[in-house]
matplotlib code that plots the C-alpha trace (Angstrom):
import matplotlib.pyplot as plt

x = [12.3, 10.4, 10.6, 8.3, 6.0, 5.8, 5.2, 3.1, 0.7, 3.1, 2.7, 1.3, 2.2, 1.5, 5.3, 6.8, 3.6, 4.5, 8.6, 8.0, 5.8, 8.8, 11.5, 9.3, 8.7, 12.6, 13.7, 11.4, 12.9, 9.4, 9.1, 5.4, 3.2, -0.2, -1.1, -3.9, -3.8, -4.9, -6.6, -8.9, -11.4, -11.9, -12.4, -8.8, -6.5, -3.5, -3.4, -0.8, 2.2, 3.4, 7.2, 7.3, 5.1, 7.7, 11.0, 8.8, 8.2, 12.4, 13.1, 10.5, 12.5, 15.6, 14.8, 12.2, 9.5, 7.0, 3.7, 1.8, 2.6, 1.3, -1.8, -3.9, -6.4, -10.1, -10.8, -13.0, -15.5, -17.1, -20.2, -21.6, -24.4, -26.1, -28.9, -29.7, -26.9, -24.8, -24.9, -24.0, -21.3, -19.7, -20.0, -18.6, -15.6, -14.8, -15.1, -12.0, -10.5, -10.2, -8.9, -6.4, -4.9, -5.1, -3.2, -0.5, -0.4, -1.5, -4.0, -5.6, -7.5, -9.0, -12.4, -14.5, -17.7, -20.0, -22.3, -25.9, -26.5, -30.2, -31.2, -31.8, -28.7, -29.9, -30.7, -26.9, -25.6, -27.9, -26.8, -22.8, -23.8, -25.4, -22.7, -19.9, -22.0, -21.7, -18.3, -17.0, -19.3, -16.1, -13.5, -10.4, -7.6, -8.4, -9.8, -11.9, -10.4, -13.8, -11.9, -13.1, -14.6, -14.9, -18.5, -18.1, -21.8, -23.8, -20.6, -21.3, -18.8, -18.1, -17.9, -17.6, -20.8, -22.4, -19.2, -20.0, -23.7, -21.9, -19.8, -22.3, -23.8, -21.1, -21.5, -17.4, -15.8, -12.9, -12.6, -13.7, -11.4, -10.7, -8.7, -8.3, -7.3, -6.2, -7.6, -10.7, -11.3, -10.3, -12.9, -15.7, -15.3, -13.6, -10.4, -7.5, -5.8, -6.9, -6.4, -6.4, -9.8, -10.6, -8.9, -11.0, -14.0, -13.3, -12.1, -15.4, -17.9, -15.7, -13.1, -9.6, -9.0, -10.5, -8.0, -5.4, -4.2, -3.8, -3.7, -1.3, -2.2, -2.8, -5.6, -6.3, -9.4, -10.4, -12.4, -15.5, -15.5, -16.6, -14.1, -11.6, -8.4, -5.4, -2.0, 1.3, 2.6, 2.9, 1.6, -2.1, -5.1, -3.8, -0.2, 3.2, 3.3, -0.6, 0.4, 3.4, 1.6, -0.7, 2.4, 4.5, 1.3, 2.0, -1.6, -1.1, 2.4, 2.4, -0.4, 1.4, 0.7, 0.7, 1.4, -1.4, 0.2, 0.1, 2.5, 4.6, 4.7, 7.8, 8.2, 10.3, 9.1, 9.5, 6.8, 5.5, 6.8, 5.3, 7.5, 6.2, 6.6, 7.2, 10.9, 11.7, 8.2, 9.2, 12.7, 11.2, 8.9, 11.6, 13.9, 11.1, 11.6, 9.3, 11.1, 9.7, 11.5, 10.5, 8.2, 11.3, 13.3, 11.2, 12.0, 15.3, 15.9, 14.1, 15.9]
y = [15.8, 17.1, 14.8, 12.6, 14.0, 11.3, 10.8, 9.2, 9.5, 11.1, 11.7, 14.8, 14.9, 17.3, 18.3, 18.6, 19.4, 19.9, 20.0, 16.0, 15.6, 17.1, 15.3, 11.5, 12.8, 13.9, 9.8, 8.7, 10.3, 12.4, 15.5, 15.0, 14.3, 14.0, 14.1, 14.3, 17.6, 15.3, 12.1, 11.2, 9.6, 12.3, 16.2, 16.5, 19.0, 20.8, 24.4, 25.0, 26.1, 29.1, 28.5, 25.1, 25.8, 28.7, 26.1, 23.2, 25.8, 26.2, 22.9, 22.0, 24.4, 22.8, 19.6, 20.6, 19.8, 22.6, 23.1, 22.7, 19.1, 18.9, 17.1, 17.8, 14.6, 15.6, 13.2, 10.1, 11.0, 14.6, 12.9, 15.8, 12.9, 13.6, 15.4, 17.0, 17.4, 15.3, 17.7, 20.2, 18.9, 17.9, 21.4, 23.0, 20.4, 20.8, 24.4, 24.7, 21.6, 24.4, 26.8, 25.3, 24.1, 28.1, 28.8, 26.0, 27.7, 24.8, 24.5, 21.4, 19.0, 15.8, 14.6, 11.1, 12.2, 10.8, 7.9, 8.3, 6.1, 6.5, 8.6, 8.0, 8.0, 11.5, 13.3, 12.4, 14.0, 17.1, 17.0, 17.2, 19.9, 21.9, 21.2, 22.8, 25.2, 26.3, 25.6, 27.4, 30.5, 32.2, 33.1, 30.2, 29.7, 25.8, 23.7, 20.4, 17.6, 14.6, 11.7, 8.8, 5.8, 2.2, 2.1, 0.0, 0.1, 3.4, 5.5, 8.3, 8.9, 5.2, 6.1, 9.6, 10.3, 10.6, 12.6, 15.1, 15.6, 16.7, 19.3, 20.6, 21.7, 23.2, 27.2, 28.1, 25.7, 26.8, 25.7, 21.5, 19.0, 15.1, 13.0, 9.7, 6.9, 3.7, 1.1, 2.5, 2.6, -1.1, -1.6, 0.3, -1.8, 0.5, -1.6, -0.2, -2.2, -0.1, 3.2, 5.4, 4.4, 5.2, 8.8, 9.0, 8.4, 10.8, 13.6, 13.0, 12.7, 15.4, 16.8, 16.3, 20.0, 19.1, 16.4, 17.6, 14.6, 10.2, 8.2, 4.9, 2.0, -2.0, -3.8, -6.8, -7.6, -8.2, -5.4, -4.6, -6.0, -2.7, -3.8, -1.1, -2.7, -1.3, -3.3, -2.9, -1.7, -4.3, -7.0, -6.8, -7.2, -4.1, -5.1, -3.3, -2.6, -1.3, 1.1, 2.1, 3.0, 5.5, 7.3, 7.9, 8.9, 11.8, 13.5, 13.1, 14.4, 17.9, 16.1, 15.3, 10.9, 9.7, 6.2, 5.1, 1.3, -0.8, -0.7, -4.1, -6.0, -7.5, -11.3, -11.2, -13.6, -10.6, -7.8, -7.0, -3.8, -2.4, -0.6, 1.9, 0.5, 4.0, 4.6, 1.1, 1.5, 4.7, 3.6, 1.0, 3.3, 5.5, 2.2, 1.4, -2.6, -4.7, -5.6, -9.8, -9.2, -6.2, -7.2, -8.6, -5.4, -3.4, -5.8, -5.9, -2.0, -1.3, -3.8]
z = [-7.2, -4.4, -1.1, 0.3, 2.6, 5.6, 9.3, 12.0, 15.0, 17.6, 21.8, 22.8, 26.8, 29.5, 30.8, 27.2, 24.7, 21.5, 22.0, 23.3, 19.7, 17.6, 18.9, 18.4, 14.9, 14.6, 16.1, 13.3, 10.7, 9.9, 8.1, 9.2, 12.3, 13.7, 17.3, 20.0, 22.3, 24.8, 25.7, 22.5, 25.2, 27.4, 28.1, 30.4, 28.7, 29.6, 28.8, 25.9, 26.8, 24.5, 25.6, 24.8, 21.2, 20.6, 21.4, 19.0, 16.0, 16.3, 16.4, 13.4, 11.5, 12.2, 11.0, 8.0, 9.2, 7.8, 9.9, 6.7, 7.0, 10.9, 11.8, 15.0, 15.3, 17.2, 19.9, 19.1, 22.0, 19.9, 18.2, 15.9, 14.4, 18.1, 19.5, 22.6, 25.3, 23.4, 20.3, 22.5, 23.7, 20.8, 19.7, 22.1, 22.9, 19.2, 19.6, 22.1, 20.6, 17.4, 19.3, 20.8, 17.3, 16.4, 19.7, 18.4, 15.3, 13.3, 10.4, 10.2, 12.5, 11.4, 13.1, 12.6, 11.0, 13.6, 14.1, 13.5, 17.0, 17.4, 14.2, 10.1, 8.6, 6.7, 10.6, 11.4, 8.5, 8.4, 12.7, 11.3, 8.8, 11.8, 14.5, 11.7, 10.7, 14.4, 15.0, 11.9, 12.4, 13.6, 11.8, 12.3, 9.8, 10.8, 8.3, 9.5, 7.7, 7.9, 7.5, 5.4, 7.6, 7.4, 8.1, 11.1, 12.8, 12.7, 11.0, 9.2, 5.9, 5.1, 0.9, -0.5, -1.4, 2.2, 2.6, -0.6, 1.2, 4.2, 2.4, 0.4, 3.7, 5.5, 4.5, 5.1, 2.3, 2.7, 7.0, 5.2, 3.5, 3.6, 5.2, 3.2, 5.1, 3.6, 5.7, 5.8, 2.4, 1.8, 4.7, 3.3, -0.4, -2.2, -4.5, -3.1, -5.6, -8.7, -6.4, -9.8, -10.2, -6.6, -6.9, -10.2, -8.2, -5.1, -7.8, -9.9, -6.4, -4.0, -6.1, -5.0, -4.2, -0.8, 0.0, 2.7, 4.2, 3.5, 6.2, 5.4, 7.1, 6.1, 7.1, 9.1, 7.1, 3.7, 1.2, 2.5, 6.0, 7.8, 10.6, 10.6, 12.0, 10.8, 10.5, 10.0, 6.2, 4.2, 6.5, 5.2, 2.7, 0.7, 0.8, 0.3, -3.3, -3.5, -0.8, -1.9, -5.6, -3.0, -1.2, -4.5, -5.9, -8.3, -7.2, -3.6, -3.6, -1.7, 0.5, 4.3, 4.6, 8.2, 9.5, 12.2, 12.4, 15.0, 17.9, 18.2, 21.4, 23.1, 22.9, 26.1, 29.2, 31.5, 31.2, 28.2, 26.2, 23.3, 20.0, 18.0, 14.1, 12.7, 12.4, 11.1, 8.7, 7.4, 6.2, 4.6, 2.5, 1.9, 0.5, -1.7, -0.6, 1.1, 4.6, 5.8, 8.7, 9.9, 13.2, 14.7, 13.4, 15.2, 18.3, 18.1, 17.3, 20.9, 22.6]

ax = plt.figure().add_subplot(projection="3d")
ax.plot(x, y, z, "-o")
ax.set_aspect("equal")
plt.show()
């Protein structure tokens, strides 16, 4: 049986790059991994660092981890449902945001749709359509995974049939896929619960040929609530069992899932500290068995 392809949002930081992202992943035990190549909020970027990329790629191979199963995320600020000088922008920022996952020898990159702020729904999509029409003009071995959202405000992609129309548009297939993210999808409305009957659906609307990555993560909110909160495995409206059915998920097995949970904060009376969830989630996952205890395991293994 082959394993289970699992991991989490990682650190991406200026002095170690990719080597810093690797060895998170590693403490983790992750044979997967997605990261930001710099602040999701803003343009600052650090140029890549081929030495540290070449001593990463070694040490991924050390420990397994294949870079099929390695996830560069888009920062949230590119808006492709835009016009004007914020089209523009988006365009171009995702332009060198693509090249620099070609120069880290990676292959996919996921990116939020967009939000159709001050346009009809239809002008936002048509705008995404335009802006990766653009952006894939040239030849890139990247594919842009659109990643399903929870239709919080003006979102673009809250169910998979606004995200079919974008598709359909985009002239280079082969550089588009989905990322499905769990959360979101509980958000949106779609029953988690029955997720054979949601797969069903996205196979029958998209076709599952175009899913390349799962984002695992609970919600804070019941179905249909738009809100997008994510929380810790288990600890939600979806609930342990329901996502566990998702990640052992014969269809999805080859496909890389990556934890996005939140970090846990210290109970101390001194400062506060925060704990990434991740290593202690992951085991848990791995066990199969629902863990009640595992905010204060989290605690207590950073302590």
């Amino acid at each position: 049986m082959e394993e289970l392809i699992i991991g989490s949002h990682v650190s991406f930081k200026k002095n170690d790059q990719l080597v810093g992202s690797v060895k998170e992943a590693i403490s983790y035990g992750a044979n997967a991994f997605m990261f930001y190549t710099g602040a999701p909020q803003n343009t600052s970027r650090s140029e890549i660092d081929i030495e540290l990329t070449k001593e990463a790629k070694k040490l991924m191979k050390e420990n397994h981890i294949d870079p099929r199963n390695v996830i560069v995320h888009a920062p949230y600020i590119i808006n492709l449902a835009s016009t004007g000088e914020k089209f523009n922008f988006a365009v171009a920022f995702l332009r060198q945001e693509i090249d620099r996952v070609e120069n880290l020898g990676f292959d996919k990159m996921v990116l939020h749709p967009g939000s159709h702020v001050n346009l009809e729904l239809e002008e936002g999509l048509q705008s995404i359509i335009d802006g990766l029409n653009l952006v894939l003009k040239k030849d890139t071995s990247v594919r842009i995974l659109l990643e399903t959202m929870a239709g919080k405000g003006t979102e673009c992609g809250r169910n998979f049939e606004e995200l079919k129309r974008i598709i359909d548009g985009v002239e280079k297939k082969d550089n588009i896929g989905i990322c499905l993210d769990t959360c979101h999808i509980h958000d949106a409305g779609y029953d988690v619960t029955n997720f054979d009957e949601v797969l069903t659906q996205f196979d029958t609307i998209i076709g599952l040929k175009y899913l390349y990555c799962v984002h695992i993560n609970d919600s804070k909110n019941v179905r249909e609530s738009h809100k997008d909160r994510h929380e810790n495995i288990g600890m939600g409206y979806i609930g342990f069992d329901n996502l566990l059915h998702i990640i052992y998920h014969e269809k999805l097995r080859d496909i890389p899932k990556i934890l996005e949970t939140p970090y846990v904060t210290s109970t101390d009376d001194s400062k506060e500290k925060i704990y990434p969830p991740y290593k202690i989630e992951i085991d848990m996952i791995r066990k199969k068995r629902y863990n009640s205890n595992l905010i204060e395991d989290i605690r207590t293994f950073y302590k």
